[in-house]
C-alpha positions in Angstrom: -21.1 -11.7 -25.8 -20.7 -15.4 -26.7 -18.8 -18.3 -25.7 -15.6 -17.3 -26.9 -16.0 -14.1 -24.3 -15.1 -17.2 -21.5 -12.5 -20.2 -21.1 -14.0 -23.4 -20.0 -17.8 -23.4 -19.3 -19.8 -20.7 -18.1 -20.5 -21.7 -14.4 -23.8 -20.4 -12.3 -25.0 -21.1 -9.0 -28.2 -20.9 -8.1 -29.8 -20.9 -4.9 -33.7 -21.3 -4.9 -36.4 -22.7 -3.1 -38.8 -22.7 -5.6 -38.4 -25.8 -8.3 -40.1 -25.0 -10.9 -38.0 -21.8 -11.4 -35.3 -23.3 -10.7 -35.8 -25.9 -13.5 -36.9 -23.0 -16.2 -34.0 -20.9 -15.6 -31.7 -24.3 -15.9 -33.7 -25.2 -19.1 -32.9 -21.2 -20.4 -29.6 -21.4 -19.5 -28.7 -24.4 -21.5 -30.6 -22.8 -24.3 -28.4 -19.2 -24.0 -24.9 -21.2 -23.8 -23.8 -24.5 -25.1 -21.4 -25.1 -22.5 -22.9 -24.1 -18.8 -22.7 -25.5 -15.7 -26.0 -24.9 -13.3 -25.6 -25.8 -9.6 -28.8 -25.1 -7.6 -29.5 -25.2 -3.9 -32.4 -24.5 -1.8 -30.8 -22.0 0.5 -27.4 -20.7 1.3 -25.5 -23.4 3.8 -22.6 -25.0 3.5 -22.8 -27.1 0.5 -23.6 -23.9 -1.6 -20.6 -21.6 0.1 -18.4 -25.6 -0.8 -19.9 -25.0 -4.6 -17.8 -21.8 -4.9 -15.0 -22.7 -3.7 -14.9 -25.8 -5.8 -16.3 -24.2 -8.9 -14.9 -20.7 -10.6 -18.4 -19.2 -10.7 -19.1 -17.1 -13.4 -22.7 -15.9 -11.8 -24.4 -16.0 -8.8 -28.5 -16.0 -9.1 -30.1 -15.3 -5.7 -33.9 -16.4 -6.0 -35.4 -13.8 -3.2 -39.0 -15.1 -1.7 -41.5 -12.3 -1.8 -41.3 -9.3 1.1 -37.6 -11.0 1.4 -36.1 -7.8 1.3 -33.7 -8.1 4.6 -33.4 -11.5 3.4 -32.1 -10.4 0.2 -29.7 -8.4 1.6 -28.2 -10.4 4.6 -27.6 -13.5 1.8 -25.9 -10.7 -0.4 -23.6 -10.0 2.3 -22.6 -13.9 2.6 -22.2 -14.4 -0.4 -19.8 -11.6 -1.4 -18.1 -12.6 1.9 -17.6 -15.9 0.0 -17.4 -14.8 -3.3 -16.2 -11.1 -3.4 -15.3 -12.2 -7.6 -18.3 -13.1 -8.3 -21.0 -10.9 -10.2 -24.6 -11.7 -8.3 -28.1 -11.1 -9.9 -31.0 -10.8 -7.8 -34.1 -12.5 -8.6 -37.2 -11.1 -7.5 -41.3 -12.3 -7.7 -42.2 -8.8 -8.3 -40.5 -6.1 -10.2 -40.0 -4.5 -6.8 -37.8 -0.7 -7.7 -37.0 -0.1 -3.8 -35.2 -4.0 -3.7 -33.3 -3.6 -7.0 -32.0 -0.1 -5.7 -30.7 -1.5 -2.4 -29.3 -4.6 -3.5 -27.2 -3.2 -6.7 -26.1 -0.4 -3.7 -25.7 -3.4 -1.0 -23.6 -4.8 -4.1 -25.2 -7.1 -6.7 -24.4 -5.9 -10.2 -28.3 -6.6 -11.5 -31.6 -7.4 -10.3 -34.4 -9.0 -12.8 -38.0 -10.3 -12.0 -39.0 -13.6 -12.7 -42.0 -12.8 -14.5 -39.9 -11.6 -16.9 -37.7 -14.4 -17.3 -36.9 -15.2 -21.3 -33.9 -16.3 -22.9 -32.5 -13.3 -24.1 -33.0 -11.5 -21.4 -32.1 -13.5 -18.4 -28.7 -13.7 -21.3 -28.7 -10.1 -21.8 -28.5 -9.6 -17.6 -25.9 -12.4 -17.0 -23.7 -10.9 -19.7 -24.7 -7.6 -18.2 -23.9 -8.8 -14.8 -20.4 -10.2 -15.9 -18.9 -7.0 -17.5 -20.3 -4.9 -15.0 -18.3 -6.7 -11.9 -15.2 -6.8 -14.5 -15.2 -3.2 -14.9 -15.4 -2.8 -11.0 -12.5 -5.2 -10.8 -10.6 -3.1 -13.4 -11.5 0.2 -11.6 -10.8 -1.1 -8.1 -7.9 -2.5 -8.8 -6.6 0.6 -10.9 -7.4 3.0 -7.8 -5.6 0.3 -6.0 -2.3 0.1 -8.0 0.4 2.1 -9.6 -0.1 1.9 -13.6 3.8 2.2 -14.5 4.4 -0.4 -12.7 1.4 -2.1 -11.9 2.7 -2.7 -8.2 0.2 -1.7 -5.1 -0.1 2.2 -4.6 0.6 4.2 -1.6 -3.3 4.0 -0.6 -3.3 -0.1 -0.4 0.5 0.1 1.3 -0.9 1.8 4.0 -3.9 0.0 4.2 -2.0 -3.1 4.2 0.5 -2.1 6.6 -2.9 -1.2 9.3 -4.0 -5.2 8.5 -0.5 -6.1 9.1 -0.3 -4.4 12.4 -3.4 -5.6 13.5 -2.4 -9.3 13.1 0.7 -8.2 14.6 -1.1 -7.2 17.9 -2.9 -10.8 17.7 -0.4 -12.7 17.0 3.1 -10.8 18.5 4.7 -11.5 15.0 7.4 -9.6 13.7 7.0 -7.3 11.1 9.1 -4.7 9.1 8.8 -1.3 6.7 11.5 -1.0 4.3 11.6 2.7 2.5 13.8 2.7 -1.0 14.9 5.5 -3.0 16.9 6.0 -6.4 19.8 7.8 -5.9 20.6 9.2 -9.1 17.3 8.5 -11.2 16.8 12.4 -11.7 20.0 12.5 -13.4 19.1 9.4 -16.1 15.2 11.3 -16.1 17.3 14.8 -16.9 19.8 12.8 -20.0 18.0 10.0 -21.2 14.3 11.4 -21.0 11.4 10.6 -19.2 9.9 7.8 -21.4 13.1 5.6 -20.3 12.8 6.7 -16.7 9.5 5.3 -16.9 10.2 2.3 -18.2 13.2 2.0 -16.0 11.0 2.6 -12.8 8.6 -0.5 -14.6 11.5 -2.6 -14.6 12.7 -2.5 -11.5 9.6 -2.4 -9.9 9.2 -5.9 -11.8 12.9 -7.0 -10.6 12.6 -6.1 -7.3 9.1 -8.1 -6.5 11.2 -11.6 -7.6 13.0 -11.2 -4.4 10.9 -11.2 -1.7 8.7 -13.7 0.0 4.9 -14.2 -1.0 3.5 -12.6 2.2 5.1 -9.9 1.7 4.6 -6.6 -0.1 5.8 -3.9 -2.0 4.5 -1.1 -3.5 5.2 2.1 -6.0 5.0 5.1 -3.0 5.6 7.4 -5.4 7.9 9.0 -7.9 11.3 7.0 -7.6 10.7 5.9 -4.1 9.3 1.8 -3.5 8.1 0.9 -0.2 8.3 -3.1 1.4 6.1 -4.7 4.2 8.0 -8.0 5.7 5.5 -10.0 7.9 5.7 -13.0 10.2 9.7 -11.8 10.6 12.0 -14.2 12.9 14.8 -12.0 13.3 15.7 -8.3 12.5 18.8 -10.2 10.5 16.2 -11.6 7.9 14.9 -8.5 6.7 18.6 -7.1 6.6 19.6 -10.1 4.6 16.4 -9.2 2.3 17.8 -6.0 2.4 21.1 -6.7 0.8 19.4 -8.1 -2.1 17.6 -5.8 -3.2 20.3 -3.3 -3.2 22.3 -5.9 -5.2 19.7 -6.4 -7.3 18.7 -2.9 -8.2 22.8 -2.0 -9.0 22.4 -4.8 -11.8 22.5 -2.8 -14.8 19.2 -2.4 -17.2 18.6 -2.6 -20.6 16.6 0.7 -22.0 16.8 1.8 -25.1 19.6 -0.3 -26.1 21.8 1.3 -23.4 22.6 -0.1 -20.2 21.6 1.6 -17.6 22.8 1.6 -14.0 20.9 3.3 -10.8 21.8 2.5 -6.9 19.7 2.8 -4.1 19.4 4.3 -0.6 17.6 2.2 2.2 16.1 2.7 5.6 14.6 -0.5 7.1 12.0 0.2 10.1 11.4 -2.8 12.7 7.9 -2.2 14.7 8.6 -2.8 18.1 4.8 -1.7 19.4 1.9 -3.1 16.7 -0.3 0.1 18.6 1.9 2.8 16.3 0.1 4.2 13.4 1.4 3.1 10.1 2.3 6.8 9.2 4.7 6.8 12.4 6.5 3.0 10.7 6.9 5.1 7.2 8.7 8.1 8.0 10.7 5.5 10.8 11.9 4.0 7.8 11.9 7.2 5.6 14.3 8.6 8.3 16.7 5.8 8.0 16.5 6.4 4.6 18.1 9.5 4.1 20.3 8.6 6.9 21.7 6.1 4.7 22.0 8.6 1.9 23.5 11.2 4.4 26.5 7.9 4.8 27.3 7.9 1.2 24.5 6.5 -0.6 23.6 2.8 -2.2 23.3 1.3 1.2 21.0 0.3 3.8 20.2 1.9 7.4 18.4 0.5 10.1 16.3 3.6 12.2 17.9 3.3 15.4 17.6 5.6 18.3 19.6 8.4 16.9 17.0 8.1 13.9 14.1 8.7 16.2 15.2 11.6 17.7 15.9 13.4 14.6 12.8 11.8 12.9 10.6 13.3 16.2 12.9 16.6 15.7 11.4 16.6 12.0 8.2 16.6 13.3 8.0 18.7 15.7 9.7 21.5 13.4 7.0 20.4 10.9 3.8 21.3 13.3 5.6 24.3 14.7 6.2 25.3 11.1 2.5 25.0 10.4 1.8 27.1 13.8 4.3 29.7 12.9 2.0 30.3 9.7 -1.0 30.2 11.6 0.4 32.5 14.4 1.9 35.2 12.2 5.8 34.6 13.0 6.7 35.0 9.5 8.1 38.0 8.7 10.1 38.8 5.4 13.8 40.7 4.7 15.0 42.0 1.7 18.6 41.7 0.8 19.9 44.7 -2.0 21.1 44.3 -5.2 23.5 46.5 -7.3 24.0 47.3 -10.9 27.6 46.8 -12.1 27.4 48.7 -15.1 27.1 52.1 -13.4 27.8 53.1 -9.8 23.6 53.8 -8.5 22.0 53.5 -5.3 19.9 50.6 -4.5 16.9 50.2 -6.8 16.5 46.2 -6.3 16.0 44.3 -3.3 15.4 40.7 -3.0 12.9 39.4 -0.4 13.5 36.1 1.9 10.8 34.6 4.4 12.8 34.2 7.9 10.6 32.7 11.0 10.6 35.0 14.3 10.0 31.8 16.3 9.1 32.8 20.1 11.7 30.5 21.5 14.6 30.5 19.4 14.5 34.1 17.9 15.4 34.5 14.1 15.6 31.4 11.9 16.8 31.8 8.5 14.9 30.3 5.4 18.1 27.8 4.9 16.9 25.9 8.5 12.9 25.5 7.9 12.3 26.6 4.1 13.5 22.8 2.6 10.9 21.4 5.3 8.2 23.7 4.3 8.9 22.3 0.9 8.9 18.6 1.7 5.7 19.2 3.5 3.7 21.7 1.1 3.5 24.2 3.9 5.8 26.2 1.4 2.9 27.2 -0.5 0.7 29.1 2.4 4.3 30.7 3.2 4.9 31.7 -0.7 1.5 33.7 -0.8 2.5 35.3 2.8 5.8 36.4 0.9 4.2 37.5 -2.3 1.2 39.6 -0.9 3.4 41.2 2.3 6.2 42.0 -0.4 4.3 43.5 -2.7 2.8 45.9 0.0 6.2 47.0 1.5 7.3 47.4 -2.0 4.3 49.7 -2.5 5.5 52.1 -0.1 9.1 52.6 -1.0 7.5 53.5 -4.3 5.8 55.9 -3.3 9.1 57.5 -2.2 11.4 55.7 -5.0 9.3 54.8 -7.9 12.1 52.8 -9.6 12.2 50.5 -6.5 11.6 47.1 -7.7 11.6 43.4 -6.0 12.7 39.9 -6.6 10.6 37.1 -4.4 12.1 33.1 -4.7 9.7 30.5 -6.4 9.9 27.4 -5.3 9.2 23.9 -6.9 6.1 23.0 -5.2 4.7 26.7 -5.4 5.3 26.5 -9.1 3.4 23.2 -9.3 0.6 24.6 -7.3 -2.3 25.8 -10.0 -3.0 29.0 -7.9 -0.1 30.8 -7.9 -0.6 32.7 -10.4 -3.8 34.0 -9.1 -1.8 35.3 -6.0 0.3 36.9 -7.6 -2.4 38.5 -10.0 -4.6 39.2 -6.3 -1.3 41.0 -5.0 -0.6 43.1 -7.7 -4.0 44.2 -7.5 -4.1 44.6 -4.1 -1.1 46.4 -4.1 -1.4 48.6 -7.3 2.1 48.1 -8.4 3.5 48.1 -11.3 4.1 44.2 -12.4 7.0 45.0 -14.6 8.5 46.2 -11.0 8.2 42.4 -9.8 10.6 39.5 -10.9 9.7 35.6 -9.7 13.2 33.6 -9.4 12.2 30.1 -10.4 15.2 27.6 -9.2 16.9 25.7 -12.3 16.3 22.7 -10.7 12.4 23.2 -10.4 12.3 23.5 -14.1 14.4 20.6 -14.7 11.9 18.1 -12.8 9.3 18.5 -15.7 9.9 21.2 -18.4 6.7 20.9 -20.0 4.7 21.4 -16.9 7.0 24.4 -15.8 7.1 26.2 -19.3 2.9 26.0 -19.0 3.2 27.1 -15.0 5.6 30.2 -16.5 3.8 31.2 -19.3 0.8 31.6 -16.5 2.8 33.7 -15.1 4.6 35.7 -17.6 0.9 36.4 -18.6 0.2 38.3 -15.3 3.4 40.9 -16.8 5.7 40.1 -13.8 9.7 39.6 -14.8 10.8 35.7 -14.5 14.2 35.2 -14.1 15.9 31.6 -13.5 18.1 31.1 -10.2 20.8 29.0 -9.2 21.5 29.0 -12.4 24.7 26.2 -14.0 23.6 24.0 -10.9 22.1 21.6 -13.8 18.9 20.5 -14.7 18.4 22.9 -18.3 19.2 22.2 -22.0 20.0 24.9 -24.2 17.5 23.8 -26.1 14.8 24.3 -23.7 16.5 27.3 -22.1 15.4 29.0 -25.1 11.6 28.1 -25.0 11.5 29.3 -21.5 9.9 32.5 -21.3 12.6 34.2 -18.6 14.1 37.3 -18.6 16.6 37.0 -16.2 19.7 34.3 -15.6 21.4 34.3 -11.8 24.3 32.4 -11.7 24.5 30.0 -9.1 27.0 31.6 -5.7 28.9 28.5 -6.3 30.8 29.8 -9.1 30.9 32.8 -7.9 32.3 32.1 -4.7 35.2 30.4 -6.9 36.1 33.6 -9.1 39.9 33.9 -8.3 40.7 30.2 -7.2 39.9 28.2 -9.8 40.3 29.1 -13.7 38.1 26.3 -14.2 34.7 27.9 -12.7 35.6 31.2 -13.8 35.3 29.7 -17.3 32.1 28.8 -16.7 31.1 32.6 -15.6 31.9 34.0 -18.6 30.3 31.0 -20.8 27.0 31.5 -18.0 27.0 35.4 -18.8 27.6 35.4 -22.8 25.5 32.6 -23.0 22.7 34.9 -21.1 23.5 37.7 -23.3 23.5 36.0 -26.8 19.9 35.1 -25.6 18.6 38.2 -24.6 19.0 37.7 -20.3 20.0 39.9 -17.9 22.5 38.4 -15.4 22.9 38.5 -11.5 25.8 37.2 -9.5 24.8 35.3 -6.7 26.9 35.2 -3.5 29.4 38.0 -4.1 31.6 38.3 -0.8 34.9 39.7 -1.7 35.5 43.1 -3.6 38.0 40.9 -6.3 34.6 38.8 -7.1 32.7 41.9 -7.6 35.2 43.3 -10.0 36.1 40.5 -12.0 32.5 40.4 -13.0 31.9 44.1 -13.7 35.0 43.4 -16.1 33.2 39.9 -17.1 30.1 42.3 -17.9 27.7 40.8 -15.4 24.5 43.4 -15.0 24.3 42.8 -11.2 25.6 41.5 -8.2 24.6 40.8 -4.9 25.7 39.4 -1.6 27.5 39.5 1.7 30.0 42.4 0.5 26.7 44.0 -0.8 24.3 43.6 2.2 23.0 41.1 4.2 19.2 40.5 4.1 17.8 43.2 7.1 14.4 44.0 8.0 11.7 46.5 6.3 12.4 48.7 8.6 16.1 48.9 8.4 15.4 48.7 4.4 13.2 51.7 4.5 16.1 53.7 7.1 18.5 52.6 4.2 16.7 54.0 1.4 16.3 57.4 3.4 20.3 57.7 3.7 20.3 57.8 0.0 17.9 59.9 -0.5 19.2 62.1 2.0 
């Protein structure tokens, strides 16, 4: 690396008590580079800590005196203290192995003995010494920030926030969290692609640092969602006022592609009344008010107020009681039946739903815990519960009713997770059923986050021989397009449009388009949410395969499954 590698002159500091290496390494220097800068002290005091701060040092050269190890490595630490920049080479009488290993692990980036010093090699370290502290910038900084946007990550929020909070106990100033969210990027993600969401997200994360103060912060928490520290705060009015422009900032219309594109923003704004919380608690304060504001109509701002904390604690406390109610064994699974329309048959389908016997409250239906368990990843544990207890009820109809044959409910997060296909193989195993006699219902929507991802996380599957069918199907989220590469088997129409069937001409459009649209490619179709005996009709005449349903039976127990399947038999 030359001159050119470098603007302005190369700068070195030197610190050595020993002149007559001092004076050889100044004459080599000047020989290596044309343009250098030497300053050289005796020892480390305040004149050489003033040299660094007055000079952008390129290299540091610390002359170590012989048996100077602790030496060594307590002027190390004051000089990286001063310097943290600046790439340090230790010099050494000796070529000592044990000091080179513990200063380049105490920090310095080389270590060379003097009685080795020669021009290209004392060149050959510095350069050495330079590239290797720029690559540890570059990869400290990288495991630091976001790369879309370049902003801070979520690690050095939250490590920011704990300094923030200690100077806050200090000092008694004011400080703030501020938790944003997109509210409709998934639907520009799902229509324009995610290249321009990308650069959309870079955009804004550019846009919205212009507004804010230089002592404060924000950061790229993850996904679509942006995260704001406010220090040294005067009022709880200053941050709102902050507030306000960033949400009128972010609603100013971006350039992508040539289109404009226009996104709004929910808002929850934390103030930290005790510096003593943990900065976890101050993020999901503000995360709260956050979806409070999107529960009040989106694109604004909410403050977490009292009413936020008790539902925020409520959150939590459903959250550990969630992960007890895995650990304890309250899960326990009912199966809800399914009918064919094109013939009148007994039950040969059930589909299976995770309900919580919780020891206070009795029954609690998926609808109440399952979005939390999804939120939190405790969905996943739950999911292999389902599968593997499932698949061993379902062993024992069949031994009864061989043509018995199960649906279970897939979620996002438990498609995303890289085992699940393994459980599912282990159950099937364990089980010794049949895997044509098992069908994973993957929601639309799941599919619609990342299609590539979930056509690789289906074809995983589909490789196990299990049926896939797609739920909540119309809801959004699928192109025909990729509909077709998806390797399902079965469609369910989303109970929404079912639930319609009679009342509006509209939806019931959509039916039939849903269920020829299923047929032309091959798919089975299930109604969703059948309540009325009109509903169930109008799709037997639509040519809908299967229904289920309130009118056709409520999820119930194993047990009152089983006492069901007996009747029939009987």
């Amino acid at each position: 690396m030359g001159d050119t590698a470098h603007v302005g002159p190369i700068r070195v500091l030197l610190l050595s008590r020993d002149y007559a290496t001092a004076r050889l390494i100044d004459e080599q220097l000047h020989a290596i580079w044309s343009r250098v800068h030497v300053a050289t002290h005796p020892e480390w005091d305040a004149a050489a800590a003033q040299a660094l701060v007055d000079y952008p040092t390129c290299c540091v050269l610390l002359d170590v005196a012989p048996d100077g190890q602790v030496d060594a490595l307590n002027l190390l630490e004051y000089v990286r203290l001063s310097a943290p920049d600046a790439p340090i080479v230790i010099l050494t009488d000796t070529e000592d192995e044990a000091l080179a290993v513990s200063t380049v692990k105490a920090g310095a980036q080389d270590c060379l003995a003097k009685c080795r010093l020669a021009p290209i090699l004392l060149r050959r370290t510095l350069v050495h010494a330079i590239e290797r502290k720029r690559a540890e910038a570059e990869l400290a900084h990288l495991a630091l920030h976001d790369q879309l946007t370049g902003l801070p990550n979520r690690a050095l929020f939250l490590d920011r926030l704990g300094v923030a909070l200690e100077r806050s106990r200090r000092s008694g100033s004011q400080l703030a969290v501020m938790f944003l969210d997109f509210d409709n990027f998934k639907e520009i993600n799902d229509s324009r692609g995610h290249a321009a969401g990308d650069r959309l997200l870079a955009a804004l994360g550019g846009r919205l640092s212009t507004h804010l103060r230089p002592m404060d912060t924000v950061a790229r928490f993850g996904g679509d969602e942006f995260t704001f520290l406010f220090e040294d705060l005067t009022s709880e009015r200053e941050v709102v006022l902050i507030a306000d422009r960033i949400c009128e900032a972010a609603r100013q219309p971006i350039e992508i592609d040539g289109l404009e594109l226009t996104v709004t923003v929910s808002v929850g704004i934390a103030m930290v009344a005790d510096p003593n919380v943990a900065p976890e608690i101050v993020i999901r304060e503000a995360d709260a008010a956050m979806y409070r504001a999107k529960e009040h109509g989106r694109s604004r701002f909410e403050l977490f107020d009292e009413d936020s904390r008790r539902r925020a604690l409520a959150r939590l406390e459903l959250e550990t009681a969630i992960r007890q109610a895995v650990e304890h064994r309250e899960l326990t699974v009912h199966y809800q039946p399914r009918i064919a329309l094109h013939r009148f048959t007994d039950v040969t389908w059930v589909d299976a739903h995770v309900y919580w016997q919780h020891p206070g409250r009795g029954l609690i239906a998926p609808a109440e815990f399952m979005s939390l368990a999804e939120d939190t990843g405790m969905v996943v544990p739950i999911g292999r519960f389902a599968i593997e207890h499932a698949l061993a009820q379902l062993a024992t109809w069949r031994a009864s009713k061989p043509d018995m044959r199960l649906s279970l409910p897939i979620s996002a997060r438990q498609l995303r997770d890289g085992k699940l296909a393994s459980v599912v193989s282990d159950a099937l195993r364990a089980s010794e059923i049949d895997p044509g006699a098992i069908c994973l219902e993957i929601p639309e929507s799941a599919v619609g986050e990342d299609p590539d991802a979930a056509i690789a996380a289906l074809g995983a599957l589909k490789a196990t021989g299990v049926r896939l069918a797609l739920s909540n199907f119309g809801s959004g989220g699928s192109s025909l397009s990729r509909l077709r590469e998806l390797p399902i088997d079965v469609l369910k129409i989303n109970g929404a449009f079912i639930r319609a069937l009679g009342e509006s001409e509209e939806d019931a459009s959509i039916v039939v388009a849903l269920i020829e649209l299923g047929h032309a490619l091959g798919l089975g179709i299930v109604a969703d949410g059948v309540e009325t005996e009109a509903q169930l009709e109008q799709l037997r005449e639509l040519g809908c395969d299967a229904a289920q349903g309130g009118l056709i039976g409520p999820p119930v127990t194993g047990e009152q499954t089983q006492a069901l399947l007996v009747a029939e038999v009987a």
